[in-house]
C-alpha positions in Angstrom: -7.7 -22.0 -10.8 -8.8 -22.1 -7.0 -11.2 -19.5 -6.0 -10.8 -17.7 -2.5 -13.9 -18.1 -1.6 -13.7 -22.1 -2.4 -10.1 -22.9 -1.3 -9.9 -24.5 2.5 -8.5 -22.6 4.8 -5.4 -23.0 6.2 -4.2 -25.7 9.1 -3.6 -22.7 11.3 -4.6 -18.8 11.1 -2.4 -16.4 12.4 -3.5 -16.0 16.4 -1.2 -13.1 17.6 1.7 -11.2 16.6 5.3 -12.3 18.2 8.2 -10.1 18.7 10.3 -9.9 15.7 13.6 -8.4 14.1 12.0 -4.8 12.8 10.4 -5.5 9.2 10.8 -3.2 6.3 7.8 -0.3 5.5 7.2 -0.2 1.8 5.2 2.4 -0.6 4.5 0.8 -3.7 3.0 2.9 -6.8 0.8 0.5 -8.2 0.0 2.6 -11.4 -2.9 0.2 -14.1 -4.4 -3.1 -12.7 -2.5 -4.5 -15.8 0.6 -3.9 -14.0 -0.2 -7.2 -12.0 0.2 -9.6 -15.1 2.6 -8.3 -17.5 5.5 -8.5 -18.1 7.6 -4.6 -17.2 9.7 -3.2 -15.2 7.3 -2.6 -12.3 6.2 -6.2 -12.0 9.8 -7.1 -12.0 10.6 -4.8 -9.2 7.6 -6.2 -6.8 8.9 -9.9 -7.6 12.7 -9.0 -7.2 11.3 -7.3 -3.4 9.4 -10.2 -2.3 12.2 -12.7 -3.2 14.5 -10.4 -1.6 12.8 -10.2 1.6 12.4 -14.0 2.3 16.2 -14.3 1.3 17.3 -12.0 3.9 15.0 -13.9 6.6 12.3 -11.3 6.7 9.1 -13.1 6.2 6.6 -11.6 7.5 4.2 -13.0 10.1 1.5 -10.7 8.8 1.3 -8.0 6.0 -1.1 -5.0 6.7 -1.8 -3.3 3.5 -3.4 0.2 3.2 -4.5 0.2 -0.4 -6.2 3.4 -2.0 -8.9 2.0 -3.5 -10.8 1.1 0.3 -12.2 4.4 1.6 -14.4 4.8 4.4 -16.1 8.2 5.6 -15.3 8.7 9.5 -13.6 5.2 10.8 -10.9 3.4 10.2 -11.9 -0.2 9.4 -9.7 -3.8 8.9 -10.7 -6.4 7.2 -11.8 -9.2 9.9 -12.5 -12.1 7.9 -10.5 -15.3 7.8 -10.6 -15.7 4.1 -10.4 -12.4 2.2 -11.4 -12.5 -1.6 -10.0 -11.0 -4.5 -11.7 -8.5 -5.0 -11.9 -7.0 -9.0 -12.7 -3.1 -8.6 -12.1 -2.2 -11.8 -13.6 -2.4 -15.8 -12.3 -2.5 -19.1 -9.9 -4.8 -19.3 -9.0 -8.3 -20.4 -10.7 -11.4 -18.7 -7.0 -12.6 -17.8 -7.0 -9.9 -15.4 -10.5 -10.9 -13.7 -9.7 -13.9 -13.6 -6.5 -13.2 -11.0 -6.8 -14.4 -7.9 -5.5 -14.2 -4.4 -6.1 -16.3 -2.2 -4.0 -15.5 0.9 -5.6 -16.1 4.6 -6.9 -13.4 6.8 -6.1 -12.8 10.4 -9.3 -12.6 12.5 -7.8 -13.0 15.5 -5.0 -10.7 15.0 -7.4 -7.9 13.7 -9.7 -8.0 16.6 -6.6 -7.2 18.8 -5.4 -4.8 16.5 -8.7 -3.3 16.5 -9.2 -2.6 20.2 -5.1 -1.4 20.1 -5.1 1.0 17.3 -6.3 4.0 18.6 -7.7 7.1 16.0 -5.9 10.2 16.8 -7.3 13.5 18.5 -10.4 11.5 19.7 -9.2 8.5 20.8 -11.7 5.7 19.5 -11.4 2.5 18.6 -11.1 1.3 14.9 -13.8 -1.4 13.5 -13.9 -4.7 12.1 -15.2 -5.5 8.4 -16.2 -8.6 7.2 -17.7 -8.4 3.4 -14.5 -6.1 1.8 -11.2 -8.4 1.4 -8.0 -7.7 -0.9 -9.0 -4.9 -3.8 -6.5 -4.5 -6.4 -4.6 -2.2 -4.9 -3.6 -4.8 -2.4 -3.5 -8.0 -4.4 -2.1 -6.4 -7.7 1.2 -5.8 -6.0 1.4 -8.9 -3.4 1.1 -11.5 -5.4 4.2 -10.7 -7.7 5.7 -10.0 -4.1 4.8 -13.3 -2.7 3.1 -15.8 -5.0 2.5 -18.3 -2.7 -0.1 -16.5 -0.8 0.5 -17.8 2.5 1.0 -15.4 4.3 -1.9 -14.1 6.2 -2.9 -10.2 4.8 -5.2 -7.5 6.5 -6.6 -4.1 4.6 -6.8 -1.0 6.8 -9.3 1.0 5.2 -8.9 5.1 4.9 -11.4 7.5 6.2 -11.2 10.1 3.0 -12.8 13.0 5.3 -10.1 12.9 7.8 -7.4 15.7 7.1 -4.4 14.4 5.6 -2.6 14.7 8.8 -4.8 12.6 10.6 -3.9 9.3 8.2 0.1 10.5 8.8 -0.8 10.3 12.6 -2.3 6.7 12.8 1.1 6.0 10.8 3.4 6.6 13.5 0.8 3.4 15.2 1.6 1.4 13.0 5.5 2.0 13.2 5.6 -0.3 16.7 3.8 -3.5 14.8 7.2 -3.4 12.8 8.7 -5.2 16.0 5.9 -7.7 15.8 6.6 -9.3 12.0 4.5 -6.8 10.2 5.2 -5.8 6.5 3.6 -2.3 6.2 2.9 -2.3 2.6 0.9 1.5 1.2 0.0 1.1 -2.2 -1.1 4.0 -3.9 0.8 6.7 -6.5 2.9 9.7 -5.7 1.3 11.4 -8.8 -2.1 10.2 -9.6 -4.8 11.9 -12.5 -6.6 9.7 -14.4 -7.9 12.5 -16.2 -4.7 13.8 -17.7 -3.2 10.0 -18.7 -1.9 10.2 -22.3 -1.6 6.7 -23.5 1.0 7.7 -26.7 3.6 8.1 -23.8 5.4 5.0 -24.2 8.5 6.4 -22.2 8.8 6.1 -18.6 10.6 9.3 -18.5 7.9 11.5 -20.3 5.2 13.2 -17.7 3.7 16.4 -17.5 5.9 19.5 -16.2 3.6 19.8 -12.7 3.6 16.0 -12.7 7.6 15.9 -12.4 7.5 18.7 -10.2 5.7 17.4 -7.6 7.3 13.7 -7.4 10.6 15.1 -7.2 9.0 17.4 -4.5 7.8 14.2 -2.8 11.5 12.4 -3.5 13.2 15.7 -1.7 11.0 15.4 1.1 12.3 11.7 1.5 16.1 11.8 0.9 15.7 14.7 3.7 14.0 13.3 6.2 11.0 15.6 6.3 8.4 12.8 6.3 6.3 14.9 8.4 5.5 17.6 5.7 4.2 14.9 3.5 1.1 15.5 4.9 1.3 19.4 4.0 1.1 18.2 0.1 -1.9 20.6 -0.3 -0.1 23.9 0.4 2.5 23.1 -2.1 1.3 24.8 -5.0 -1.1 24.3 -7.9 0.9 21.1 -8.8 -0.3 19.1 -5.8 -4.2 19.8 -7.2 -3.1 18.7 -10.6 -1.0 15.7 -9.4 -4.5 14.8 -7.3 -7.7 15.4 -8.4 -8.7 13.5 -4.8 -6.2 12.1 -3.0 -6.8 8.8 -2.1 -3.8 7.3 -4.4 -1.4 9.8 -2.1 -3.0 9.1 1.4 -1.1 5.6 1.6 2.3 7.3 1.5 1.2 9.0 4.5 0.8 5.6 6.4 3.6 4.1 5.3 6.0 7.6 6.3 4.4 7.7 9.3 5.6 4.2 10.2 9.2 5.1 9.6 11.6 5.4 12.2 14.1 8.7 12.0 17.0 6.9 11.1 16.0 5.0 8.0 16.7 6.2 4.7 14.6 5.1 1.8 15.7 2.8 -0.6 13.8 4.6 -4.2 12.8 1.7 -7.2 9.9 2.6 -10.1 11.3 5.9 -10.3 9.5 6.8 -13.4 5.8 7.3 -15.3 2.7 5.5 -16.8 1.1 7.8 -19.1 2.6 10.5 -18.0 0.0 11.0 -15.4 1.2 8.0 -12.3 4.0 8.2 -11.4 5.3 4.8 -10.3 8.3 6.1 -7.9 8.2 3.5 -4.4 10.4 2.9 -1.6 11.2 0.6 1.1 12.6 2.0 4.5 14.4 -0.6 7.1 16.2 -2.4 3.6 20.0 -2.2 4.0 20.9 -2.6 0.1 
């Protein structure tokens, strides 16, 4: 298997965006690193997306991925680099799923610009450039069922965890205008997300805990109505937002990905349904007629 960090790079990187036909916003629950090699439901879904896209014309010129396993403290970040690697943040499990790799080009150019364009709310600075971080799992796991090829170029937006969460929703509505552009806004996280509670003798995707059900469907009502905005209110919910997240970070990509939705798209709900009664796996796309 070629490595990233040994492959060649490609004839041509990405140089700037071009107008476009608007592309899709997904959130994808990601659930177990192992969902990225076997053989389930989820993995289907993500394969079945990807070769739906390209066979409705919408390849992207560029997907920007905000994955919950990059946090930063203060600044947003994007990855810079023109060859990301596959990054393997994670222990435990098999060699097969080390040994995943993918090797999809970067943008350089493209982040610069998006760099000095993206603006952080209330204080209006500029976001940075990193060149050391590349695709974590929470990126790769999920786009390279989606688009095995790995040709087309990704960037990582990172997630300042001290922000308040309606900060992250703000920067959102940003990112809705790169939709024009050939972006594929992809958030990649988990609706429901405690590791602490997981329960490996649930084999069924339909068994979860009482507050763990409660607050997806909360999360599915606040989609099928529009309210995208209150997504970011998920703390004053009840005590079933604290149990759902420990810490947040699985949740915060949601917020990107609603924030980038325009007011007349309706979600399109797939993975509707629970990994150890703990993650719930529930996604949707927005801007998919279907």
């Amino acid at each position: 298997m070629t490595s990233a960090s040994s492959s060649p790079l490609p004839h041509s990187l990405l140089e700037r965006l071009q107008p476009s036909p608007r592309m899709p916003v997904l959130f994808l629950g990601h659930g177990s690193p192992m969902n990225a090699i076997e053989d389930n439901a989820w993995r289907d879904s993500w394969q079945a997306l990807g070769r739906e896209l390209l066979a409705k014309g919408m390849r992207p010129q560029l997907i920007l991925c905000i994955s919950a396993h990059w946090l930063t403290e203060s600044d947003w970040t994007l990855t810079g680099m023109a060859r990301p690697r596959t990054i393997h943040d994670f222990g435990g499990f098999p060699q097969e799923l080390f040994a995943q790799q993918y090797p999809a080009p970067g943008a350089p150019a493209v982040a610069k610009a998006l760099a000095a364009e993206l603006h952080a709310p209330a204080d209006g600075s500029t976001l940075r450039l990193d060149e050391h971080w590349g695709l974590d799992h929470g990126s790769w796991s999920v786009l390279k069922p989606m688009f095995p090829e790995a040709d087309i170029p990704v960037i990582q937006l990172s997630m300042p965890y001290a922000l308040a969460p309606r900060r992250h929703f703000e920067l959102g509505r940003q990112l809705r205008a790169l939709r024009e552009r050939g972006v594929l806004i992809v958030g990649s996280g988990n609706v429901v997300h405690n590791l602490r509670a997981i329960r490996r003798d649930l084999e069924s995707s339909h068994q979860a805990y009482d507050w763990a059900q409660q607050f997806d469907a909360e999360v599915q009502q606040r989609w099928d109505g529009g309210n995208l905005a209150d997504l970011a209110n998920f703390l004053d919910w009840g005590p079933q937002a604290r149990l759902s997240h420990p810490t947040h970070d699985h949740y915060l990509p949601l917020l990107y990905a609603a924030g980038a939705v325009h007011e007349d798209e309706a979600p399109r709900v797939f993975n509707h349904g629970f990994q150890y009664g703990s993650l719930s796996m529930r996604s949707a796309a927005w801007g998919m007629s279907g």
